[in-house]
N, C-alpha and C positions, 0 to 999 in steps of 0.2 A: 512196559508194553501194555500191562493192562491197563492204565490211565491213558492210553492214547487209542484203545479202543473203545473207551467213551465217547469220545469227538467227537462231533455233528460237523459234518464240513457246511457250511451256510452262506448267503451272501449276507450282507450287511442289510439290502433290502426285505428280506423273506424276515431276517431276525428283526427289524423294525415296523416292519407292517403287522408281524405276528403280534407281536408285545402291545404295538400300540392300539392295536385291535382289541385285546385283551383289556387293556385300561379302558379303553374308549367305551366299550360296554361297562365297565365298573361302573363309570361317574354317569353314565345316562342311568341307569337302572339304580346307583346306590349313593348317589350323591346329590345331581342337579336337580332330577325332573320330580315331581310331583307323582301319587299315586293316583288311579280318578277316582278310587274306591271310598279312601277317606282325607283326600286332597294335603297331604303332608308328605314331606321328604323325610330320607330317613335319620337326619340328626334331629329333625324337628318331633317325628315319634320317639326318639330316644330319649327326649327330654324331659316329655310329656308322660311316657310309661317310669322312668328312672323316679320323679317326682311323685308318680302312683303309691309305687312302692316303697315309696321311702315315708309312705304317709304324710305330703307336703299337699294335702287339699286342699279345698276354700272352708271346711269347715275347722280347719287348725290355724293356728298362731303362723304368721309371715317366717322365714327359714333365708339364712344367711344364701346368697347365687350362690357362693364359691362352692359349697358344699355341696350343690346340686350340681355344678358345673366338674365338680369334683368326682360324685356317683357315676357322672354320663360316661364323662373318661375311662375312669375305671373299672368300668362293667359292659358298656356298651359300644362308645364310638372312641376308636384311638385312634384320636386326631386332636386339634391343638385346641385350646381351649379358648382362645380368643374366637376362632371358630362358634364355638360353642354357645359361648355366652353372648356372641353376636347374633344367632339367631333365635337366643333365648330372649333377648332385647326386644327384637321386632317384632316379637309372637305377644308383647306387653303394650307393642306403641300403637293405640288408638287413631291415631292420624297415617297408618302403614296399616294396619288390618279391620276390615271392619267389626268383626268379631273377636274382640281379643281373647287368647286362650291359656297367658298366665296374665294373673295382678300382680304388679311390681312394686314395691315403695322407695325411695328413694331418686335420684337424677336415672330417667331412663332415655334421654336423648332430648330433643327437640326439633320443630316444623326446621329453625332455622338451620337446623345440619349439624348442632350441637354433638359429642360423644357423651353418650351414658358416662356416668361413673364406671369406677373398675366395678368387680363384683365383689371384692371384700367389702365395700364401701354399701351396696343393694339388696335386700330383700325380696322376695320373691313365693309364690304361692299359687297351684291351678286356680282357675277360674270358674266360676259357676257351670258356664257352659262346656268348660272341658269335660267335666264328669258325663253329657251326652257323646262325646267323644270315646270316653273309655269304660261307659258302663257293659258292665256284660262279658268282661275280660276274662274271666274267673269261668266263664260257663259252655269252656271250649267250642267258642263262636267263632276263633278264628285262627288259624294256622299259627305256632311259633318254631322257631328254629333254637341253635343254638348260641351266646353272643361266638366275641370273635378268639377267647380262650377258650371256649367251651367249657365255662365255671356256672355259667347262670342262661336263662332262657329268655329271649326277648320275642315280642309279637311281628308278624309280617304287614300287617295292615292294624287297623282299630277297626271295632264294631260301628262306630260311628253314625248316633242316630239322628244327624242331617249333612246337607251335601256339601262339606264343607271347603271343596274343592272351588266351587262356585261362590259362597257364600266370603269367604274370606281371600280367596284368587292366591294367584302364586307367580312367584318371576324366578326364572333361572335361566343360565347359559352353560351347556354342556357341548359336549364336539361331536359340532355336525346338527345339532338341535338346540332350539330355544325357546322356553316358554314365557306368557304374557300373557295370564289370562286375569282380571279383574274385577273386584270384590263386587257382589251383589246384595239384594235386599233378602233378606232370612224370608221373610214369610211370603213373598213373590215366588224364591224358588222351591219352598217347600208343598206351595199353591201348583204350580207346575208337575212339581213329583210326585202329586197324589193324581193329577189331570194324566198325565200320561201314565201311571198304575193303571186305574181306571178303564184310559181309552189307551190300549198300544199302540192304537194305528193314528195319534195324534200330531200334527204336522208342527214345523219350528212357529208357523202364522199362529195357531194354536194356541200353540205355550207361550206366544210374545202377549197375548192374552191378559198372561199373567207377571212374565218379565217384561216389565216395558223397556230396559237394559241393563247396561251397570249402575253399580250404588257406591258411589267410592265416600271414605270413610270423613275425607276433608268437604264431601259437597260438592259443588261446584256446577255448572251447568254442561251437558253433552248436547254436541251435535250433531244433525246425521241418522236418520233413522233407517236411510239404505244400507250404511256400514255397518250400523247393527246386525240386520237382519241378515247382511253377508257372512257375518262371524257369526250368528249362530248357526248359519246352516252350512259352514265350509269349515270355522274357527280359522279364518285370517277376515280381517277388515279394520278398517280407518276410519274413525270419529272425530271431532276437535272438539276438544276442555277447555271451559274456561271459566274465568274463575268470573263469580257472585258480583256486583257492583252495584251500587246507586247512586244517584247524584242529587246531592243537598245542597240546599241554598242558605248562606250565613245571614244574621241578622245585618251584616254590611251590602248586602248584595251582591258580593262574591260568592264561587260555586266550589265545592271541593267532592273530590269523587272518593267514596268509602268503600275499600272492599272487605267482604266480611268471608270469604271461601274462596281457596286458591285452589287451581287442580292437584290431582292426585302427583303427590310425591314431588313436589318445586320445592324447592328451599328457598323459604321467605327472606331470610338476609340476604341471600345474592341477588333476590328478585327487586328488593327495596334498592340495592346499590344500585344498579343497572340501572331502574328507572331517574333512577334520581343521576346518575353519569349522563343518562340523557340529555338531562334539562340542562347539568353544567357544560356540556358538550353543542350546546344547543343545537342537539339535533330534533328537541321540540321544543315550541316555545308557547306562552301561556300557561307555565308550569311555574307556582311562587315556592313551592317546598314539596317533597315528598316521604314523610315519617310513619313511623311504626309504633303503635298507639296499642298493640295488645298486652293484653293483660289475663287475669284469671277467669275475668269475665266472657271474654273469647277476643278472636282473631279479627283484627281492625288495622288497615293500613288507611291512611290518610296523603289524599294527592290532592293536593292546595292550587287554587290556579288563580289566574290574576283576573282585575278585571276584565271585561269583556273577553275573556277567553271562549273560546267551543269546546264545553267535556264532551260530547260524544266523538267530536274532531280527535280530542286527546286521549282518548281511553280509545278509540277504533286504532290510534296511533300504536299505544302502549300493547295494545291483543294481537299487531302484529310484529311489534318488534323486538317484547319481551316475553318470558315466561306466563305471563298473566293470561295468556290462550296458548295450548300445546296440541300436538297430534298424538293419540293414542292409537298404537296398534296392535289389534286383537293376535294372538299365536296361541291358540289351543292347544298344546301340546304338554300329554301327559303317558304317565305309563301304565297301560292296560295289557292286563296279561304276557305282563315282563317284557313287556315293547313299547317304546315310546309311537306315540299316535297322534296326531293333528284330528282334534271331534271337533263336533258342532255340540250345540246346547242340550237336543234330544241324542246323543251319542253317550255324551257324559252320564244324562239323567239315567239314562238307561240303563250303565255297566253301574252306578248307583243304585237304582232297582234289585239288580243283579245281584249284587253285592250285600243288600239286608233282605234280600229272600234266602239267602245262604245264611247269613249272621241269624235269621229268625228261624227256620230251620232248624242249625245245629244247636240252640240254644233250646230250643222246643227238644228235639232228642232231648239231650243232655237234663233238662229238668223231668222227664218223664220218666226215665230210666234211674234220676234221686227219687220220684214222684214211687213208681212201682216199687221198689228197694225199700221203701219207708211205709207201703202198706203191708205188704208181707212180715217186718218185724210189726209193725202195728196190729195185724191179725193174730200174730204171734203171742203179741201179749194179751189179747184178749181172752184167746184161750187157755193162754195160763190163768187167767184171773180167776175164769169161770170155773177151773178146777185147781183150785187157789191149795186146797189141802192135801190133794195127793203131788202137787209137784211141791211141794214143802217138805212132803214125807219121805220123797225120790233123793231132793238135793241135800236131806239132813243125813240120807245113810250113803250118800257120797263118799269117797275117802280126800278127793279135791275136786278142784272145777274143771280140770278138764274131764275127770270120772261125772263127773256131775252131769255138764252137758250130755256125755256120752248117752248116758242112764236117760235124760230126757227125750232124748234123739229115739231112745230103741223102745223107752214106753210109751210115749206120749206122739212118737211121730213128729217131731219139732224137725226143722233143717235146725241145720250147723248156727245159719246167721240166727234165729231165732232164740235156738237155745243160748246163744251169746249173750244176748237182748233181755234173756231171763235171767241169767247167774246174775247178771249186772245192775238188775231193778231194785230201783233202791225201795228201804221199808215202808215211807211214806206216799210210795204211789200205790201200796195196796189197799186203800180205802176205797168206800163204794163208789164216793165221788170222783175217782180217779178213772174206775171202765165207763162211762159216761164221756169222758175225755176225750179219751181212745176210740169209744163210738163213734165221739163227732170228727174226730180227726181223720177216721176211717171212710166218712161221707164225704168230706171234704177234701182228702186223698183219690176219691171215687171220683167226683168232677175234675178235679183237676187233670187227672189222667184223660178222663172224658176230653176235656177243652184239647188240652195238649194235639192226644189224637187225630182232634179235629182238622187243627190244625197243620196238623202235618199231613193228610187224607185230602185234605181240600184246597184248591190255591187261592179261590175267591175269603177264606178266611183267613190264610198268609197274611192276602193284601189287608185285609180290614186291621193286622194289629200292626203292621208297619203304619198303616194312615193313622193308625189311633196315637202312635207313638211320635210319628211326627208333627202330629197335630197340638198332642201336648209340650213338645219343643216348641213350637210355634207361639203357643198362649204364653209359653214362660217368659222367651227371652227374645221375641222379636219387636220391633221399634217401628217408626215411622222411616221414609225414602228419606232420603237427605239427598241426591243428586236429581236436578232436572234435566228433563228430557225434553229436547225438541228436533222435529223433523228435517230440518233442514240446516243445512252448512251457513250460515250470513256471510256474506261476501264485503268484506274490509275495505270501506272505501275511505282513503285520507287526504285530506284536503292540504294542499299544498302550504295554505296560511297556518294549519298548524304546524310545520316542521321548517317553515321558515319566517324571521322575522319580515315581515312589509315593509321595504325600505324604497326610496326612489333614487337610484343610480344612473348613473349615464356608461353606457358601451359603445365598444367601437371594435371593428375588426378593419384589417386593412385587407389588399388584394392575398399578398403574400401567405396572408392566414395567421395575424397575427391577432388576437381576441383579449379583451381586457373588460372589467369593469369597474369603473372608481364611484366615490360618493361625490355627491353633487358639491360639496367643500372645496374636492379639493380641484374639479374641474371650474366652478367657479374661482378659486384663486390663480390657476393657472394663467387669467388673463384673456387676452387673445391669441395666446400660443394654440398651434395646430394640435393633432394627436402626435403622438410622439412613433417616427416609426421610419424605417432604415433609408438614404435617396435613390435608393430605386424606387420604393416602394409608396402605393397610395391609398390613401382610404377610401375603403369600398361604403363601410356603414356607418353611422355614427348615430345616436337616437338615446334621448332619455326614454329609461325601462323600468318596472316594479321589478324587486326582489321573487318575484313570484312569474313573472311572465318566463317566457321560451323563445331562445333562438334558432331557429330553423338554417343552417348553411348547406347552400347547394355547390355542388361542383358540375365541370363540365362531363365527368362520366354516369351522368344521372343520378348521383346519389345524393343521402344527404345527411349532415350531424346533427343530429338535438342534442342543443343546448341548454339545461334549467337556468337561468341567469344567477341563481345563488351559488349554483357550482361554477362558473367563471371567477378566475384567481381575481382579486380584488388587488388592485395594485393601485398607485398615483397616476394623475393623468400626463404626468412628466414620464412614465416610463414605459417602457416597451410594450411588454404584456407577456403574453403567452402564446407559444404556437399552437394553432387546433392540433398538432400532430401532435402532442402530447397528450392531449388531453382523450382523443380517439384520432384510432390510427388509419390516416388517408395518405394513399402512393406517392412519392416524391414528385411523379408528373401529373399529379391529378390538379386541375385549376380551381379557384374558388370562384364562381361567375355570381352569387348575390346570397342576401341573406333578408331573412321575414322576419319579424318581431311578432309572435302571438301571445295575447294576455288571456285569452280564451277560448278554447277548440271547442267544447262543448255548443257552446249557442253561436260560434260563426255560421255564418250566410257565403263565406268565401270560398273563392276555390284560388287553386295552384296550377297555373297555366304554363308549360312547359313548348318550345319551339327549340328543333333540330335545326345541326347542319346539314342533314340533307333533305329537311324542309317537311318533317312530321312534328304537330303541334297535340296535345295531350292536355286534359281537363282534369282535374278532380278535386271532389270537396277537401276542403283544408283537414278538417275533422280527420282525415284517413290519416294523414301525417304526425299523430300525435302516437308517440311511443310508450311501448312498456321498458324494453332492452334497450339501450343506447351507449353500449361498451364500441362499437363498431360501426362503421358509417351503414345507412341503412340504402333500401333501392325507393327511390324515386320515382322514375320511369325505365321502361325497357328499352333499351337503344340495340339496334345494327349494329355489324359491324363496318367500324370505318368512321361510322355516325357520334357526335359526339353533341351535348346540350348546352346551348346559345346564351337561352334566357329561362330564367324561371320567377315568373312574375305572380301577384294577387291580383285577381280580377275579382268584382261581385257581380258578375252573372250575365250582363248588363253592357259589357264594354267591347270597343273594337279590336282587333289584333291588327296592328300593319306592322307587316316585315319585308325586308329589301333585299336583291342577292347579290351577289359578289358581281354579275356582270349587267349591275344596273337597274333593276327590275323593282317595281314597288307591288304589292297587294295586301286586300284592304278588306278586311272580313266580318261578322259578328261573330263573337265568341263560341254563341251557343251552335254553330256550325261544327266546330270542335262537339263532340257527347261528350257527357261526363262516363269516365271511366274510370277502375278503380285503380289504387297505387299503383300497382307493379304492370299494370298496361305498356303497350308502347306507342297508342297513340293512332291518331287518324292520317292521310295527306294535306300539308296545306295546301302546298305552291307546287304547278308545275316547273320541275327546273330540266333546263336545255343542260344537253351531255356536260360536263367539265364545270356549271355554274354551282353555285348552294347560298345556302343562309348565309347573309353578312352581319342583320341585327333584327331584333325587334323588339318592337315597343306595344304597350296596350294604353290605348285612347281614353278618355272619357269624356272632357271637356275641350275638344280640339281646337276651338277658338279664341283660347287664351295661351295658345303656345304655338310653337312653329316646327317641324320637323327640320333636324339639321344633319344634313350628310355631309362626312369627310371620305375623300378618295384615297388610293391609295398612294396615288403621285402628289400629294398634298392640299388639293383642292377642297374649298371648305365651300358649300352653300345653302342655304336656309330659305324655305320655303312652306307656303300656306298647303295645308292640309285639304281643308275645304275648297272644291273646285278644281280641285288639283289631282287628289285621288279617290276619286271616289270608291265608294263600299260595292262590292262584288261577291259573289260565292267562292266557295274554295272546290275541289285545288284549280287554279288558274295559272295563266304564268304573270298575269299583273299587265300592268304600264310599265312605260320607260322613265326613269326615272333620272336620267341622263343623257345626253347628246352622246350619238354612236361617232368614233372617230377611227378614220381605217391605222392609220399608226398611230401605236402609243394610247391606246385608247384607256380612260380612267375604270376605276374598276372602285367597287364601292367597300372601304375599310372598316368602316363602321356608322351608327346613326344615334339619336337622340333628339327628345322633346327639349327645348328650350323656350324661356319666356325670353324678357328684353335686359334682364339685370342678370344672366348668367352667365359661367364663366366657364370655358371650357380649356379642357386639358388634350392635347395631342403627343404623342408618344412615337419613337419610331427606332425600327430596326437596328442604327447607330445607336442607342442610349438617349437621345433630344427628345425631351421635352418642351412644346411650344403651347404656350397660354394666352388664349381668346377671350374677348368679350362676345356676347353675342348680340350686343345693342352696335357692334363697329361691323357686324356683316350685315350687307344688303339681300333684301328678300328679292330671292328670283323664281324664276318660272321653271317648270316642269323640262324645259326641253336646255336650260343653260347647265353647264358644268361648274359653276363657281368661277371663286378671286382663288387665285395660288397663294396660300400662306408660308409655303417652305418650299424649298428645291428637293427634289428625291435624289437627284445627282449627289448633291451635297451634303442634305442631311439624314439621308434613309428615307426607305418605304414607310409609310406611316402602318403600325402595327395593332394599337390600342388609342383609343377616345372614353375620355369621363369626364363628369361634373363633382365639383367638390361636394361633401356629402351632405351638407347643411342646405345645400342648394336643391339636392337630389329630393330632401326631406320634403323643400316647400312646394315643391312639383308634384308632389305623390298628394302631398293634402290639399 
């Protein structure tokens, strides 16, 4: 009964949210996060006091890890010791901190991700600069507690006499918080902590003054002087690293690019593989080798390229698709006053301030109070001196020394502590030249009190022996900037020649959507065989292309796919290809109505001329159509609903639009009657169209005296006629001329049209499956008002549905 009156009746969440609550504050306050006072966690102070006290300085002989790693465990931190000696590692590796605060000897790691030796195998020793860390330990400067046995006593913070928080940065991830803050230049921020001592009311613009940003320990170049200046004044912001480069020219004429600084924290083996998988991957090319050339002498990677290659092509390539440029992102967060805190630069500085006006402070008590203590026995002994023979004569009829003191105490008026001071003077300091001593030490005792007080009495004299203090850190052991700083992001532009070879292939897509591209080998060995592709099916495009140019495919629901011609599966020209629907995904009924070839967006002059079914025509510069995303068909133009796109053609500026409707009608416009309007528009009116009629085709003009416009109907009628005199150019929207003889029954209705010269060959298509194929030198030229020759029966062989030109044909029409 009585153990069942212990019981806490609980649910499982109150007992897990309690607990985890409890941890959760452990590891932010005792594990992850950084102090801002004197920027160490606390295994990191554990290390660093354990090795104080164990007399492992920089002025002693190097001392076995394991043995320090040994101390920590067993006095201070119980926890595991790979723990341990892993963060005793980093606090040695010079490429991880910019200030290191042990020397190590032996394998401490390496750039390339290497693991140190074990610690039986390493040596180890403070560092110059730690003894600024832990001087003044001894002079009850700063709170300690008890370890975790309560055998020995450990410090809460160090005195810490520069902001090493800043200066050498810190990363951790703890729950629910996580810090990133990044090593700086010692004497920039020490230049800053005396500006704002100084001035309090100093602003972040102020002190960037003096920090122009971070200093990270490997170098490298920073971008971005807004991110800076958002992380100091918020402590979150985004810079880009990047690593050091130049580019040299060999005595062959070849170029090879040297980097000599990578950013902060990349591991150079993985960064050398990657770029070099590039090249063998070629997904860059003008790359002849990629080697690691470092040595003692420093850090050198060598990227060999070929002739006539582009290093800045190559290396703007390499910054964005490997390690060689990174984003760093600033997370201030540290623990002030036993709370984890997100500061800015003057936040930090400040609870720094904060922090050695207490440490100077209680160190000033502390020496004043030795300071007074050691005058008083020192007054003490003088006045023994001066009556050197009767306190000789007191302590000889003594019976002991504690009768002794007494006896001095009640005749001579001594305290307790003096008469101490007396029994214990040894023989040799009663000589004359000994109160002489004692006098000066007694002046000298006098000012120092004096100072002391001062200091404690005045805050303008606080601040002068922190500045004085930091200032002599400063002359010791700070160095020159090693990371450059510049103001702006560079925006990565890479040139398609370098990521792809320049080869010249031939492509082809058919209607169906079937895209391929072969080498000119093996479509020359083909012969005169067609493209290869299903019998329903017909080619729409066909065109020698560079490895670098772009294919544009439009559909009938305005959209469109970019194509880079290198990503088209390269196949034989004997075989299929590939469906655009694999490659990006367009709806089972969406149609494919044409496709563009651009070698150039930038310096086109062209625009992309787009005409509806229900008779809206749309302009725009080509240049609009050139993509960043191209996972997903993109929009084109805006379409109605119902309304779906005809044509989508290249015009330069310059050319006519003539389109024809379904019940006959021709109109005949300048381009420039269309505006140019941007991508996603939907366009102007062209054509007026009567209730039930729409778009049946159109074409765009340039040379119209060397071709013939050729309309097939829908009842199979084919007839071919002059352009000039026939339809002349008009404004838009109009409803046009007739372009057919009206018949009250059975009246022909217009299926499709096309430019034709005297050697082409045209293809008719119809509702049954028939395909019928024309010459267009065997149809005679007719006039505006005849309906054509009947080439097929509609009875017999279907409605005529689709009209095309084989594609070689289509090619020498356009040029």
């Amino acid at each position: 009964m009585a153990n069942r009156e212990k019981l806490v009746n609980r649910t499982l969440e109150e007992v897990m949210g309690d607990r985890f609550g409890i941890y959760s504050k452990y590891i932010i306050q005792e594990r992850a996060l950084p102090d801002v006072r004197d920027g160490l966690k606390p295994v990191q102070r554990r290390i660093l006091y354990a090795m104080l006290r164990d007399g492992n300085t920089n002025d002693k002989p190097f001392r076995k890890s394991a043995k320090t790693v040994g101390n920590v465990i067993g006095n201070y931190h119980p926890h595991g010791d790979s723990s341990v000696y892993e963060a005793m590692v980093r606090m040695s590796q010079d490429w991880k901190v910019r200030m290191p605060l042990i020397e190590m000897h032996g394998n401490n790691g390496s750039l390339d991700g290497d693991p140190p030796a074990a610690m039986r195998y390493t040596e180890a020793r403070l560092s110059k600069i730690s003894a600024e860390l832990l001087s003044d330990l001894d002079a009850k400067t700063v709170d300690y507690v008890l370890n975790f046995d309560d055998t020995t006593e450990e410090p809460t913070v160090f005195p810490s006499k520069f902001p090493n928080l800043l200066v050498n940065g810190s990363t951790g991830i703890s729950a629910g918080y996580a810090t990133d803050i990044p090593p700086h230049c010692l004497s920039e921020i020490i230049d800053a902590t005396i500006m704002l001592m100084e001035n309090p009311s100093a602003t972040v613009d102020d002190l960037m003054t003096y920090v122009k940003g971070p200093d990270f320990p490997t170098g490298g170049i920073v971008q971005g002087l807004d991110g800076i200046k958002k992380a100091y004044k918020t402590g979150k912001g985004k810079i880009v690293l990047r690593a050091r480069t130049e580019i040299d020219t060999l005595r062959t004429g070849r170029k090879q690019i040297i980097v000599t600084e990578l950013p902060y924290e990349v591991n150079k083996a993985l960064l050398v593989k990657k770029m070099d998988e590039l090249r063998l991957d070629h997904k860059v090319e003008g790359v002849s080798e990629v080697r690691d050339e470092t040595d003692r002498s420093g850090m050198r990677i060598i990227i060999e390229l070929k002739k006539d290659a582009d290093p800045n092509g190559i290396l703007n390539f390499y910054f964005k698709n490997t390690d060689l440029q990174i984003s760093y992102n600033f997370n201030m967060v540290a623990i002030d006053h036993k709370a984890p805190r997100q500061l800015g630069l003057r936040e930090i500085l400040e609870a720094y301030i904060e922090h050695q006006k207490e440490v100077v402070t209680r160190r000033s008590q502390f020496e004043l109070q030795k300071s007074i203590e050691r005058q008083h026995i020192v007054r003490g002994l003088i006045k023994a001196i001066s009556i050197l023979d009767e306190v000789i004569r007191v302590i000889r009829s003594s019976k002991d020394k504690k009768n002794a003191k007494q006896n001095l105490c009640d005749v001579f008026a001594f305290t307790e502590i003096q008469a101490e001071a007396i029994v214990n003077l040894q023989l040799y300091r009663l000589t004359n030249t000994d109160i002489v001593t004692l006098q000066e030490e007694e002046h000298q005792l006098d000012l120092t009190i004096a100072r002391l007080q001062g200091i404690l009495n005045s805050g303008k004299k606080l601040i002068a022996v922190i500045k004085k203090e930091l200032l002599n850190v400063r002359n010791k052991y700070a160095d020159a900037r090693r990371t450059t700083i510049e103001a702006e992001i560079e925006e990565i532009k890479i040139n398609l020649e370098v990521m792809v070879a320049s080869e010249e292939v031939m492509v082809s897509l058919t209607k169906h959507g079937y895209v391929k591209r072969s080498s000119l080998r093996s479509y020359t060995a083909s012969g005169d065989d067609g493209v290869a592709m299903k019998d329903t099916d017909h080619s729409l495009f066909q065109k020698q292309m560079n490895t670098t140019d772009t294919l544009l495919v439009f559909t009938d629901k305005g959209r469109y796919v970019y194509l880079p011609v290198h990503e088209i599966q390269d196949r034989r020209w004997k075989e299929l290809g590939q469906h655009i629907a694999s490659i990006v995904p367009i709806d089972p009924d969406e149609a494919i109505i044409s496709a563009v070839p651009v070698s150039d967006f930038e310096h086109s002059r062209l625009y992309m001329t787009f005409l509806t079914k229900l008779g809206m025509v749309k302009r725009t510069k080509l240049l609009e159509y050139k993509a960043q995303r191209r996972s997903k068909p993109l929009t084109a133009l805006k379409l109605k609903k119902d309304d779906s796109c005809l044509a989508a053609m290249v015009t330069d500026g310059s050319s006519d639009l003539l389109l024809a409707t379904y019940m006959g009608y021709g109109l005949r416009f300048a381009e420039q009657e269309a505006g140019e309007v941007g991508q996603r528009a939907a366009g102007v009116k062209a054509v007026q169209l009567k209730n039930g009629d729409t778009v049946a085709g159109a074409v765009a003009l340039k040379n119209q005296s060397s071709v013939h416009l050729l309309i097939v109907t829908d009842r199979g009628a084919v007839k071919k006629m002059n352009i000039e005199g026939q339809i002349e150019q008009t404004g838009r929207p109009r409803r046009g001329v007739q372009l057919l003889r009206e018949l009250k029954t059975r009246p022909h209705h217009i299926a499709g049209l096309a430019l034709v010269g005297t050697s082409d060959q045209i293809n008719i298509s119809t509702d049954k499956g028939n395909v019928f194929t024309l010459q267009s030198k065997d149809i005679r030229v007719s006039d505006r008002y005849s309906n054509g020759s009947f080439v097929l029966d509609q009875d017999e062989d279907g409605k005529v549905n689709e009209i095309w030109m084989d594609t070689d044909q289509v090619k020498k029409n356009e040029d």
